[in-house]
C-alpha positions as YAML, in Angstrom:
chain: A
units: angstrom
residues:
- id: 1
  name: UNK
  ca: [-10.76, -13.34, -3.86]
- id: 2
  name: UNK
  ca: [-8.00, -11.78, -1.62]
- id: 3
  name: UNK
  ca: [-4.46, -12.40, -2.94]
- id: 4
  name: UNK
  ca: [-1.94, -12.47, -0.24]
- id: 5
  name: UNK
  ca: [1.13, -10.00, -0.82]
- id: 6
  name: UNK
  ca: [3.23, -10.82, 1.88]
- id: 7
  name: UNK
  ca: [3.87, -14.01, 3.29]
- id: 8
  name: UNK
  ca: [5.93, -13.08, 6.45]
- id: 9
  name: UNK
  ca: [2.84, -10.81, 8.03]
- id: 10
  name: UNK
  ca: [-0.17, -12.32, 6.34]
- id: 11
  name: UNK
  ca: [-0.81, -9.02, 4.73]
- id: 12
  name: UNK
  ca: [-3.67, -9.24, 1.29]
- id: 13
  name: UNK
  ca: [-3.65, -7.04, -1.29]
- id: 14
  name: UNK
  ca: [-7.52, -5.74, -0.14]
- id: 15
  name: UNK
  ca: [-6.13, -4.87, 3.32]
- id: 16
  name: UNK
  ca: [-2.84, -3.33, 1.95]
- id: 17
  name: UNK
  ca: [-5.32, -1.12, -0.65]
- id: 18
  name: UNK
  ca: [-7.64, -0.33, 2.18]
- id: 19
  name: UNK
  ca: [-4.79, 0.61, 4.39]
- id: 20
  name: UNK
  ca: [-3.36, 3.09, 1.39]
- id: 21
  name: UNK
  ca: [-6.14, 4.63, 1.23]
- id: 22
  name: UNK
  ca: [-6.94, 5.50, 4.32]
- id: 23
  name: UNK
  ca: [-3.17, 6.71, 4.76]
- id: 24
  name: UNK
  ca: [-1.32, 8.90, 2.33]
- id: 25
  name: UNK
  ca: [1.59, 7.03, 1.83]
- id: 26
  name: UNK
  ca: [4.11, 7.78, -0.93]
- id: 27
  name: UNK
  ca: [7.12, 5.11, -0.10]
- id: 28
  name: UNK
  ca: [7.63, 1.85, 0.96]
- id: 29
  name: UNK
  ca: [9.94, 3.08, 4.07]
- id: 30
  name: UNK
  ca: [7.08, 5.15, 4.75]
- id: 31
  name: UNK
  ca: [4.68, 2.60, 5.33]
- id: 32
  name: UNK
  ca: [7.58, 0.50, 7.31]
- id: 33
  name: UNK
  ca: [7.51, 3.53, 9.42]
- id: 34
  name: UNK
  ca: [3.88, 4.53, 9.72]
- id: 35
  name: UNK
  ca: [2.31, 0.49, 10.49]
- id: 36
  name: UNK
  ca: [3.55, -2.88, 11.15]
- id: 37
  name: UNK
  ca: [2.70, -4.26, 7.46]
- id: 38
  name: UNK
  ca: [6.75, -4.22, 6.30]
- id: 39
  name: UNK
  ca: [9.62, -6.04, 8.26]
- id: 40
  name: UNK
  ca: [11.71, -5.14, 5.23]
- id: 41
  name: UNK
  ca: [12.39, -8.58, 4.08]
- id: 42
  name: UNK
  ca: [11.93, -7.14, 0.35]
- id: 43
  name: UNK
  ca: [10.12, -10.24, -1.12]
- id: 44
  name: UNK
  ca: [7.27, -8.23, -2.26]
- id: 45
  name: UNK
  ca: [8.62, -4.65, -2.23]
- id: 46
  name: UNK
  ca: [7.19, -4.71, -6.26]
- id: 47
  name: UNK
  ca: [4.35, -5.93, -5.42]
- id: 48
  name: UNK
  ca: [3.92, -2.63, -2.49]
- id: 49
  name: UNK
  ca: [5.20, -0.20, -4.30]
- id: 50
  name: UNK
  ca: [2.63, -0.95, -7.66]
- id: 51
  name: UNK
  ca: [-0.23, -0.66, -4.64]
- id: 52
  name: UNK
  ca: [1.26, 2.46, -3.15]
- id: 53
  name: UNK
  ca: [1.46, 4.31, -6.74]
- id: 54
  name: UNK
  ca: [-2.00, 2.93, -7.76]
- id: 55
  name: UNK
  ca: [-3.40, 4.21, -4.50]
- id: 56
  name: UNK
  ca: [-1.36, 7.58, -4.95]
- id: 57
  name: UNK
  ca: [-3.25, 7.75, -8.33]
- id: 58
  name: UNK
  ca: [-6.73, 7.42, -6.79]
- id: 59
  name: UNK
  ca: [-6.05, 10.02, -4.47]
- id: 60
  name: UNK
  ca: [-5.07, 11.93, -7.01]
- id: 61
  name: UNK
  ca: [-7.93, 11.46, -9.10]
- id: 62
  name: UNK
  ca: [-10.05, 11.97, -6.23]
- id: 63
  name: UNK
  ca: [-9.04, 15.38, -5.50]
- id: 64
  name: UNK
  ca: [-9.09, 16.43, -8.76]
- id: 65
  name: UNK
  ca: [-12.87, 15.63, -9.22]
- id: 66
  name: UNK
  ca: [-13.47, 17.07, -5.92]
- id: 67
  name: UNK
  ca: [-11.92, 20.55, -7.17]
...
């Protein structure tokens, strides 16, 4: 079941995920500037920045069994 991680745009922790890894994105200001999921209110900036390492980790697990 889908966890919500922000309240103020209805943003899930699946769609955040899927959105991370479909876009390399290494900072919370980067994903302010890059989609319309942050309006920098900073109730869940812990929350997005475990997602954005986690997804940072995948990719780089990814690419290293791809080598």
């Amino acid at each position: 079941m889908a966890q919500i991680v922000c309240l103020c745009n209805e943003v899930f922790d699946e769609e955040l995920r899927e959105y991370l890894d479909a876009n390399p994105v290494n900072s919370i200001d980067e994903l302010r500037e890059q989609a319309s999921i942050c309006n920098k209110c900073m109730q869940c900036q812990d929350l997005v920045e475990g997602e954005i390492y986690l997804a940072r980790q995948r990719r780089q697990q990814a690419s290293g069994q791809s080598s």
